[in-house]
TORPA-4810 file (N, C-alpha, C, O; in nm, 3 decimals):
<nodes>
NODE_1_-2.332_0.191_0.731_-2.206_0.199_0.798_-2.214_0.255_0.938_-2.116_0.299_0.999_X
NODE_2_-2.325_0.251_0.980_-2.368_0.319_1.128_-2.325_0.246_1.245_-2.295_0.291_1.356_X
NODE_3_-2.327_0.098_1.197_-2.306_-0.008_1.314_-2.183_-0.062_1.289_-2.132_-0.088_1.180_X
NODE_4_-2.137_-0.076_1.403_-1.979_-0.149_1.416_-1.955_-0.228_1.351_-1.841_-0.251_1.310_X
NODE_5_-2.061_-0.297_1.322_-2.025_-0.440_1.208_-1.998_-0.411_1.092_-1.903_-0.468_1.038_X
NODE_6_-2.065_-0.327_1.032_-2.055_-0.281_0.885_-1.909_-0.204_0.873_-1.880_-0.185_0.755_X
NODE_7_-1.804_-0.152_0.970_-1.691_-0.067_0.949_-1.566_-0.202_0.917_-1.599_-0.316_0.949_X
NODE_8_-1.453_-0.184_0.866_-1.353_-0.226_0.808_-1.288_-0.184_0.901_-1.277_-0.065_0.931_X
NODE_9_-1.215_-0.316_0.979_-1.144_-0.325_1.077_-0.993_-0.435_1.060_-0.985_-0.550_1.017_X
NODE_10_-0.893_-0.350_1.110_-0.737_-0.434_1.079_-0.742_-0.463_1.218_-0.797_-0.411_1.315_X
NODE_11_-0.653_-0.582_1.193_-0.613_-0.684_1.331_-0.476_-0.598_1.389_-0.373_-0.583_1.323_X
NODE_12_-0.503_-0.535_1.554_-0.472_-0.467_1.606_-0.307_-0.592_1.691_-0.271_-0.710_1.679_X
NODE_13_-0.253_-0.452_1.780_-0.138_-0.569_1.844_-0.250_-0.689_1.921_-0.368_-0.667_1.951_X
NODE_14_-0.189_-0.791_1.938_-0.210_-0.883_2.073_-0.404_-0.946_1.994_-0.491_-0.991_2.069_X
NODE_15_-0.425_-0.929_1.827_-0.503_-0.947_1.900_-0.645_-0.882_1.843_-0.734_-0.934_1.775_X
NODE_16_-0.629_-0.752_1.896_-0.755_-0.696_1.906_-0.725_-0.567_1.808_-0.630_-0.495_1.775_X
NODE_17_-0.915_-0.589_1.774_-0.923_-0.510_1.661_-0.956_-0.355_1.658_-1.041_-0.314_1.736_X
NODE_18_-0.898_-0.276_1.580_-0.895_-0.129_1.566_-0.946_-0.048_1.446_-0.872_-0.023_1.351_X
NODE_19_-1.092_-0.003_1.454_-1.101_0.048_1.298_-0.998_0.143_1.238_-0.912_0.220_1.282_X
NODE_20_-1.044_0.104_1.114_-0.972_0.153_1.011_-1.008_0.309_0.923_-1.102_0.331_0.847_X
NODE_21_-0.917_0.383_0.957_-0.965_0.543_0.879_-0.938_0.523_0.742_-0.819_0.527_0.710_X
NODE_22_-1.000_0.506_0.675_-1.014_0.505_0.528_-1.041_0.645_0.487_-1.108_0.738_0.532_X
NODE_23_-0.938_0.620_0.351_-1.018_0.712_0.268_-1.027_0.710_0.106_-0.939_0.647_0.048_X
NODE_24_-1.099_0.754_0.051_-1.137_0.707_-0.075_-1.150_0.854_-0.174_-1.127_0.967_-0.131_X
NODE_25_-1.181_0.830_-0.276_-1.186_0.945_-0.385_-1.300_0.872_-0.472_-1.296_0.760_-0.523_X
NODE_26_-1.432_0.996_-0.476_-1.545_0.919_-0.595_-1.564_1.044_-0.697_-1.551_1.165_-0.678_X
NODE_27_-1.597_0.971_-0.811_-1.584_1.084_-0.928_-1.732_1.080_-0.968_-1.790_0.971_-0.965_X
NODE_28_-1.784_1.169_-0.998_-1.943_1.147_-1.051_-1.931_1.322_-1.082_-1.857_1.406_-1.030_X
NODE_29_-2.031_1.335_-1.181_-2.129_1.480_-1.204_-2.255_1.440_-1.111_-2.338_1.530_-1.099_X
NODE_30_-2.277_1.350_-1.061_-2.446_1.314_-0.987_-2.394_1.360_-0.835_-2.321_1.289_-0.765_X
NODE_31_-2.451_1.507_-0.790_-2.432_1.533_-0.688_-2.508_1.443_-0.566_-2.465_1.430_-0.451_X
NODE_32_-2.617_1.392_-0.615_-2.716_1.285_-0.531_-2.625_1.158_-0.493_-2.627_1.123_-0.375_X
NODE_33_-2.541_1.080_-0.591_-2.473_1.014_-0.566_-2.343_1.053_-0.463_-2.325_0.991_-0.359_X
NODE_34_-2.254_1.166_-0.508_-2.160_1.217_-0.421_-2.191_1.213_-0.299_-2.116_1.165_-0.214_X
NODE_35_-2.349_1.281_-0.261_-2.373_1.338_-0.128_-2.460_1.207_-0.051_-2.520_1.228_0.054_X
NODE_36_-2.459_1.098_-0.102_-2.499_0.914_-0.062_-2.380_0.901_-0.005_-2.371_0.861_0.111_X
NODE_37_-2.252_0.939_-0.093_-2.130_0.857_-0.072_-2.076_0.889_0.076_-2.027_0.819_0.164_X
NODE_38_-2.111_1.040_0.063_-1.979_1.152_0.146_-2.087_1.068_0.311_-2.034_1.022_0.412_X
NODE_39_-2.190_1.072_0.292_-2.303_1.061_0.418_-2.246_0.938_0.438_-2.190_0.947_0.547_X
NODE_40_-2.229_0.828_0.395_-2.167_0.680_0.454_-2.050_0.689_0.446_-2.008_0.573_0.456_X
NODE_41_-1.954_0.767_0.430_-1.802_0.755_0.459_-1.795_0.840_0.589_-1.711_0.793_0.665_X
NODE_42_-1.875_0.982_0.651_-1.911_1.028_0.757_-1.968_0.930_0.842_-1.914_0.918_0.952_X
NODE_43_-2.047_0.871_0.822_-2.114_0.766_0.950_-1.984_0.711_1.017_-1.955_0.725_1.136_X
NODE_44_-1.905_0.639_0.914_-1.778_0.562_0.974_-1.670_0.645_0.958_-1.576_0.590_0.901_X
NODE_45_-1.652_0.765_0.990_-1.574_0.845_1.034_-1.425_0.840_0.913_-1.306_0.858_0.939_X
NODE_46_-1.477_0.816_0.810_-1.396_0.787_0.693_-1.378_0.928_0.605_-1.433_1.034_0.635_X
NODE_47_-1.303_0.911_0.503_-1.283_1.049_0.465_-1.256_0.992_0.312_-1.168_0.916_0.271_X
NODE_48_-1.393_1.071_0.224_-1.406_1.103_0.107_-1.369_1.202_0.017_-1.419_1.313_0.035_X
NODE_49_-1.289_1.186_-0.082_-1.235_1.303_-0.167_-1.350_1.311_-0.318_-1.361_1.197_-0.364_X
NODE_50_-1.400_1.374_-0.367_-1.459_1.404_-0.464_-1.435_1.487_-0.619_-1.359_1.582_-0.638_X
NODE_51_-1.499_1.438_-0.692_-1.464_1.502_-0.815_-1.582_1.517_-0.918_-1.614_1.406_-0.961_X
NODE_52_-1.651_1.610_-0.966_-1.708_1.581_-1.098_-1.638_1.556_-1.201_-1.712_1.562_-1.299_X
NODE_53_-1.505_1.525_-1.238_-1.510_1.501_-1.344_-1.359_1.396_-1.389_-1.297_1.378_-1.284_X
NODE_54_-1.319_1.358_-1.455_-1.183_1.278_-1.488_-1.089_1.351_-1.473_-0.992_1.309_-1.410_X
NODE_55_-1.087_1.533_-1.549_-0.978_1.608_-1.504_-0.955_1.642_-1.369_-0.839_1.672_-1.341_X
NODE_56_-1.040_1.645_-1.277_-1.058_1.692_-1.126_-0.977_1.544_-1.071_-0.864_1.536_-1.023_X
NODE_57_-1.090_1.416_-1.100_-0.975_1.329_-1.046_-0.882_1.320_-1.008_-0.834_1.293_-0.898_X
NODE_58_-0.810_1.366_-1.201_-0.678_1.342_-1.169_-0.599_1.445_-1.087_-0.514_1.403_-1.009_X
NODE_59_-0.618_1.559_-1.098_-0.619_1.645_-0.972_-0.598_1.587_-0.850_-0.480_1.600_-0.821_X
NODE_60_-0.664_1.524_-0.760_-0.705_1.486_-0.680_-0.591_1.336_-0.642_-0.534_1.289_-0.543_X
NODE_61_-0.600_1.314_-0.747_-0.498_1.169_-0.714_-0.355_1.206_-0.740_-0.261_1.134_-0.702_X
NODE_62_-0.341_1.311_-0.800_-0.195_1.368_-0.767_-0.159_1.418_-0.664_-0.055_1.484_-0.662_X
NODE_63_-0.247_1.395_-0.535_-0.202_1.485_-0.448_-0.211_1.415_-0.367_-0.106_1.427_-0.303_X
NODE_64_-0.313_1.296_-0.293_-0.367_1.194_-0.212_-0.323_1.067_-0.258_-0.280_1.043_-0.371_X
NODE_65_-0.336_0.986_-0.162_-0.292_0.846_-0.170_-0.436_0.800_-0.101_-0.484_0.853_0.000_X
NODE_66_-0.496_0.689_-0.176_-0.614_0.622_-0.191_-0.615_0.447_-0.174_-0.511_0.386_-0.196_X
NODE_67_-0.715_0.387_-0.142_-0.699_0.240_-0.181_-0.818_0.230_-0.286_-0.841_0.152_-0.378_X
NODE_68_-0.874_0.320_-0.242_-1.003_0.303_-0.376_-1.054_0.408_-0.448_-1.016_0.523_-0.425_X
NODE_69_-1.148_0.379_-0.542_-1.181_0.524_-0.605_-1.299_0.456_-0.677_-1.287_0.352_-0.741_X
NODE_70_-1.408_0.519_-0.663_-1.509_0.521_-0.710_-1.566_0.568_-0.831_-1.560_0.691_-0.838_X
NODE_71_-1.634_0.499_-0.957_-1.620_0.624_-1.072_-1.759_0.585_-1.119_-1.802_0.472_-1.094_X
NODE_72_-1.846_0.693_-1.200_-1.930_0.628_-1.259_-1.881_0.606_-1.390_-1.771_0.639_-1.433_X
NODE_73_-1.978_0.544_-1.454_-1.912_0.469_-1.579_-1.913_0.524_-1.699_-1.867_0.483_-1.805_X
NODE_74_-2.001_0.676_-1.656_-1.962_0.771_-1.801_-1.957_0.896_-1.726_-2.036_0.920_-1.634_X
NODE_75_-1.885_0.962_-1.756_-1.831_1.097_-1.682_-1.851_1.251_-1.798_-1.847_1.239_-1.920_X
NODE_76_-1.866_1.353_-1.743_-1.843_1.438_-1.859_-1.725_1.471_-1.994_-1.754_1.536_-2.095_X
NODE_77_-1.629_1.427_-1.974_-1.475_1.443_-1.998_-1.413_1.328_-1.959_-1.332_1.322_-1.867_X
NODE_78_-1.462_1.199_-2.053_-1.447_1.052_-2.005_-1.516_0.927_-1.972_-1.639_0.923_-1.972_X
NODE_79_-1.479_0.875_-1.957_-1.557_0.734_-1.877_-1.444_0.599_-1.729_-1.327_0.617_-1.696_X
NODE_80_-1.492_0.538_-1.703_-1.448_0.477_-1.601_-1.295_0.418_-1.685_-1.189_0.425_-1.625_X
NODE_81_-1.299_0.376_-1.791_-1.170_0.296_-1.861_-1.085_0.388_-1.879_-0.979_0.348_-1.927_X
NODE_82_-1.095_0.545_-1.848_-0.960_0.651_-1.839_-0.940_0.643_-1.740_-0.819_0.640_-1.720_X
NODE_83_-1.038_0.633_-1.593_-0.975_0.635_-1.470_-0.891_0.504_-1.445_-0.781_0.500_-1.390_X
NODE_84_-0.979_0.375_-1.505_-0.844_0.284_-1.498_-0.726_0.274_-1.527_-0.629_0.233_-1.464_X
NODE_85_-0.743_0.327_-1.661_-0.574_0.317_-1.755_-0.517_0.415_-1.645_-0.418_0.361_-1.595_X
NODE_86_-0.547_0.564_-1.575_-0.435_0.596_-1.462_-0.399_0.533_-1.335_-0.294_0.524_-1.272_X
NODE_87_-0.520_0.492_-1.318_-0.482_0.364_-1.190_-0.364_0.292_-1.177_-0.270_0.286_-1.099_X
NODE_88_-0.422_0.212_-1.334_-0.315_0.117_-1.332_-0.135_0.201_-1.340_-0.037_0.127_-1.327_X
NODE_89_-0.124_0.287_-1.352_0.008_0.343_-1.393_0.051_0.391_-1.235_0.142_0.469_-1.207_X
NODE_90_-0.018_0.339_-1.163_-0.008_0.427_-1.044_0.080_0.294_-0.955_0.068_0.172_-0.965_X
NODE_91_0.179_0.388_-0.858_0.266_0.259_-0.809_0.182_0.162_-0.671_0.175_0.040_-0.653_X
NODE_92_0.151_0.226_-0.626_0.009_0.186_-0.526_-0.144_0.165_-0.609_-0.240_0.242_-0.624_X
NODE_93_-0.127_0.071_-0.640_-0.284_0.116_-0.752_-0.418_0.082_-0.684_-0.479_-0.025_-0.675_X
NODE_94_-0.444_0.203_-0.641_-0.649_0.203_-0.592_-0.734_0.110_-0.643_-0.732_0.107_-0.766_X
NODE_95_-0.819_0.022_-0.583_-0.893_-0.074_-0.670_-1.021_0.033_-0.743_-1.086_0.114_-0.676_X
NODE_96_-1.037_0.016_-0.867_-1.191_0.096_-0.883_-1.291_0.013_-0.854_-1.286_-0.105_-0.820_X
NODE_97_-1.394_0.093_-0.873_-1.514_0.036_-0.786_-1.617_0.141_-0.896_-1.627_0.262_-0.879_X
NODE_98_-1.674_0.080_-0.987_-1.728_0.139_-1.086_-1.892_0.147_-1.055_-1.939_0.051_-0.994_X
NODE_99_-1.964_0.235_-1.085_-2.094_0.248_-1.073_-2.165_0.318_-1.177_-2.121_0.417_-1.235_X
NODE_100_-2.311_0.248_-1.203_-2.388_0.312_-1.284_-2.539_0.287_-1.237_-2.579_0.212_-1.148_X
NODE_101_-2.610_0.373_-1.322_-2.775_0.271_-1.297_-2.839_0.198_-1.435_-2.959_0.188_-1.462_X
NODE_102_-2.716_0.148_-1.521_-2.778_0.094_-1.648_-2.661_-0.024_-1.613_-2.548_-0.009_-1.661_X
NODE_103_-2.698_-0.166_-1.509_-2.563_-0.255_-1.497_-2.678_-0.367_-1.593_-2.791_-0.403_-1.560_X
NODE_104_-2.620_-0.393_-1.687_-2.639_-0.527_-1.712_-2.505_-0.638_-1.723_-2.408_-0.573_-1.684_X
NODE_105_-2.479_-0.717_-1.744_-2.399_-0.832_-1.729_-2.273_-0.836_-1.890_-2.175_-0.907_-1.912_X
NODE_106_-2.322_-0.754_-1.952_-2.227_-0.728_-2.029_-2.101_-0.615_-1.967_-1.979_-0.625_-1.977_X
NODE_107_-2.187_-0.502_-1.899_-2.064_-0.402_-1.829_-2.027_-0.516_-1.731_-1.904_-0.526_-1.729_X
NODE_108_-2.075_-0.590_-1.664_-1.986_-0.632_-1.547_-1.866_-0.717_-1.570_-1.753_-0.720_-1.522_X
NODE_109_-1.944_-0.799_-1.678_-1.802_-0.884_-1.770_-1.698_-0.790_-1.801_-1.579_-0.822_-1.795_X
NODE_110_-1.755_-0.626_-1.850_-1.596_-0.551_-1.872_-1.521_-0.502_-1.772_-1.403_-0.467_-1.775_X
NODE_111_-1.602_-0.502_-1.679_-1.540_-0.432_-1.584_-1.443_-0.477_-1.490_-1.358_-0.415_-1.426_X
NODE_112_-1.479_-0.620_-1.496_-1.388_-0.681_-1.405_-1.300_-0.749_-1.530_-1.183_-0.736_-1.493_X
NODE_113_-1.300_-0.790_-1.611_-1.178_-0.852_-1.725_-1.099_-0.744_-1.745_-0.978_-0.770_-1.749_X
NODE_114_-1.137_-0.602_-1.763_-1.026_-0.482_-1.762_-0.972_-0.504_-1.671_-0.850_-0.508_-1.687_X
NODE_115_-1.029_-0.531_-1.516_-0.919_-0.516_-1.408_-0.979_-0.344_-1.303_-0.920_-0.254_-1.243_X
NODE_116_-1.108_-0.376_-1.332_-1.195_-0.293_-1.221_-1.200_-0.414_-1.073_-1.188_-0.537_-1.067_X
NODE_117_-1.217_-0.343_-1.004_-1.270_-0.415_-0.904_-1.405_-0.490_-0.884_-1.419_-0.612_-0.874_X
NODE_118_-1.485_-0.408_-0.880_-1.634_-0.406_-0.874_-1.738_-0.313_-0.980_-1.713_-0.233_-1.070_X
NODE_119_-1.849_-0.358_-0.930_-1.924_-0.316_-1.000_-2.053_-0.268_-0.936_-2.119_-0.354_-0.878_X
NODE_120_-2.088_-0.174_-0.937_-2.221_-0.136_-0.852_-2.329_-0.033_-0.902_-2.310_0.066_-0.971_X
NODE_121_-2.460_-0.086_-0.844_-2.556_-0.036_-0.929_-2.644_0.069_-0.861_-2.711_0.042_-0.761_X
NODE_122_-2.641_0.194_-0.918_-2.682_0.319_-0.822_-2.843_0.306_-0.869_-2.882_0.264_-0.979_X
NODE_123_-2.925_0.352_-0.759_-2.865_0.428_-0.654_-2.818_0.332_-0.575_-2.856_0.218_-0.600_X
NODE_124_-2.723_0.355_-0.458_-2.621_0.242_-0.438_-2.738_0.181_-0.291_-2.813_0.256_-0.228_X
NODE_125_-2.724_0.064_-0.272_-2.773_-0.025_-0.168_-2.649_-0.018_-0.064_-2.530_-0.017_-0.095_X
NODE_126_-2.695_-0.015_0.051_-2.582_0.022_0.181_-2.508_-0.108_0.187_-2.387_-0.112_0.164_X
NODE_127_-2.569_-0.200_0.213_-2.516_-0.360_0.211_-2.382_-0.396_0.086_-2.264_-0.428_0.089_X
NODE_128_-2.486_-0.369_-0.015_-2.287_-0.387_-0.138_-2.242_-0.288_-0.108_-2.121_-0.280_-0.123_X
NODE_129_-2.299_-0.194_-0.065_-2.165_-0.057_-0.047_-2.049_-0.089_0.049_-1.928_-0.073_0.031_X
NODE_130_-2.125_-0.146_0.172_-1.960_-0.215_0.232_-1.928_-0.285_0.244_-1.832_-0.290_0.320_X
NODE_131_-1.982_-0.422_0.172_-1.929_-0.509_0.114_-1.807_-0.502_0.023_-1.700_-0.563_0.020_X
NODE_132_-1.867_-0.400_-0.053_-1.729_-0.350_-0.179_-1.627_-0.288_-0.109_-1.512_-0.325_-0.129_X
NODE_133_-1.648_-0.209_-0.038_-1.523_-0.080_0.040_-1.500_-0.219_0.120_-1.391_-0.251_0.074_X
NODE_134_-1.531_-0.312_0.203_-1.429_-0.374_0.277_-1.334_-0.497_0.178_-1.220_-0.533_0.205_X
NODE_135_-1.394_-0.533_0.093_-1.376_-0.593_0.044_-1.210_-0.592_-0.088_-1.124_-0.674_-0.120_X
NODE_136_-1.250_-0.423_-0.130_-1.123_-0.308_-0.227_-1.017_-0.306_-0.120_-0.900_-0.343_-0.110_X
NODE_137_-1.124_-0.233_-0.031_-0.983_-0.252_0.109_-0.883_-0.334_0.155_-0.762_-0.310_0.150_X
NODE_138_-0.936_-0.435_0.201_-0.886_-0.579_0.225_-0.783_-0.636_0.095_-0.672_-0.672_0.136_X
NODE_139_-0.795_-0.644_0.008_-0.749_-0.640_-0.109_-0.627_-0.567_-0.147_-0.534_-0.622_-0.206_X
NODE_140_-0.628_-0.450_-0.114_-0.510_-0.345_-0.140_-0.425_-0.328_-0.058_-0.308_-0.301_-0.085_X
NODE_141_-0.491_-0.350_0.096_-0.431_-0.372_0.197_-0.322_-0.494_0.164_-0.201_-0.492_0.188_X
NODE_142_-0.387_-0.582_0.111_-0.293_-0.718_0.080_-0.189_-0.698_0.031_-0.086_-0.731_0.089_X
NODE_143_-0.191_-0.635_-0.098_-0.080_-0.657_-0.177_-0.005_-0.556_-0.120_0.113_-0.562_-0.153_X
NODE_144_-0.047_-0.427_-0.011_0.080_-0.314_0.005_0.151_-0.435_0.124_0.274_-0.438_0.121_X
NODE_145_0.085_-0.530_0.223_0.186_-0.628_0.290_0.262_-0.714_0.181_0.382_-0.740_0.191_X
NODE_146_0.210_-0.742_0.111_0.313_-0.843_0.033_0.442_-0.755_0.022_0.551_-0.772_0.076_X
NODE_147_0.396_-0.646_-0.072_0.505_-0.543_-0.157_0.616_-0.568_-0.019_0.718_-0.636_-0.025_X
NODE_148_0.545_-0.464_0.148_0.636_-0.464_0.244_0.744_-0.570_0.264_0.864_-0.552_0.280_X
NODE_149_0.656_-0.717_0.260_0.683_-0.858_0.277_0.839_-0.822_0.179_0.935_-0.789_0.249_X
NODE_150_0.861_-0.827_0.038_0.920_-0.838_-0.074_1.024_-0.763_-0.056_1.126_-0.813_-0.104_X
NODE_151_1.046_-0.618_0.017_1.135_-0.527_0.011_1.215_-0.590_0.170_1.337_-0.592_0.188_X
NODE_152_1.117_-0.634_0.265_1.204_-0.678_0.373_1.245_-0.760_0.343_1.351_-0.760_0.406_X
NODE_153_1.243_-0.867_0.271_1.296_-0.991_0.227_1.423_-0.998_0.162_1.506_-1.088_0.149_X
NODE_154_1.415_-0.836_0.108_1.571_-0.793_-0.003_1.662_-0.724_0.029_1.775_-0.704_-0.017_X
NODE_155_1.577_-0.666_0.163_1.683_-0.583_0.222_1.719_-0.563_0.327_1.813_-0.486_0.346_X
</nodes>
């Protein structure tokens, strides 16, 4: 995320483009992973919220507004399918973006038929890393224009 290309950028007035301050929330006990994450959300001047654990999460998402959230797929006090089931209850809902280092093609089939976003395999490769974050982004970004789209339309 060092080079301009790799940052997540919205179409500015007239035109021209303006990065985007993101920010995200990742849940892990793997401080190695956290401190991967926090180091590429710093490069692009982005801002990471953290948690070891599902109760901290939710902590954390009661208080912040997110487009994404990062989880690994087994937690101390949980796994990634509790952080979804709150997601989904959430009126803005964060895409997850699930990670482990045991992916075979059976988790990925669950992960995305639950209604995860992604799927990623630690230790994480920089390339899907912002592939995925622009990608959750872009995505969430969408539907909060539609929602806008829907309420100006009614009112």
């Amino acid at each position: 995320m060092p080079t301009t290309k790799s940052r997540v950028y919205s179409a500015g007035e007239r035109g021209f483009e303006r990065p985007v301050r993101l920010s995200s929330l990742a849940i892990s006990p793997s401080v190695e992973d956290l401190s991967f994450l926090e180091s590429k959300f710093k490069e692009a001047h982005w801002r990471l919220y953290t948690a070891g654990t599902y109760r901290e999460a939710l902590a954390e998402l009661s208080k912040k507004r997110v487009p994404m959230v990062f989880s690994e797929c087994q937690l101390p006090d949980g796994n990634w399918k509790d952080v979804l089931s709150r997601l989904a209850a959430m009126h803005e809902r964060p895409r997850l973006i699930v990670f482990s280092r045991n992916v075979d093609d059976r988790l990925w089939a669950e992960v995305l038929n639950l209604g995860g976003f992604d799927l990623l395999e630690a230790p994480f490769r920089e390339a899907e890393l912002v592939f995925a974050i622009g990608s959750a982004w872009l995505d969430w970004k969408s539907e909060q224009e539609y929602r806008q789209s829907r309420r100006s339309a009614h009112g």
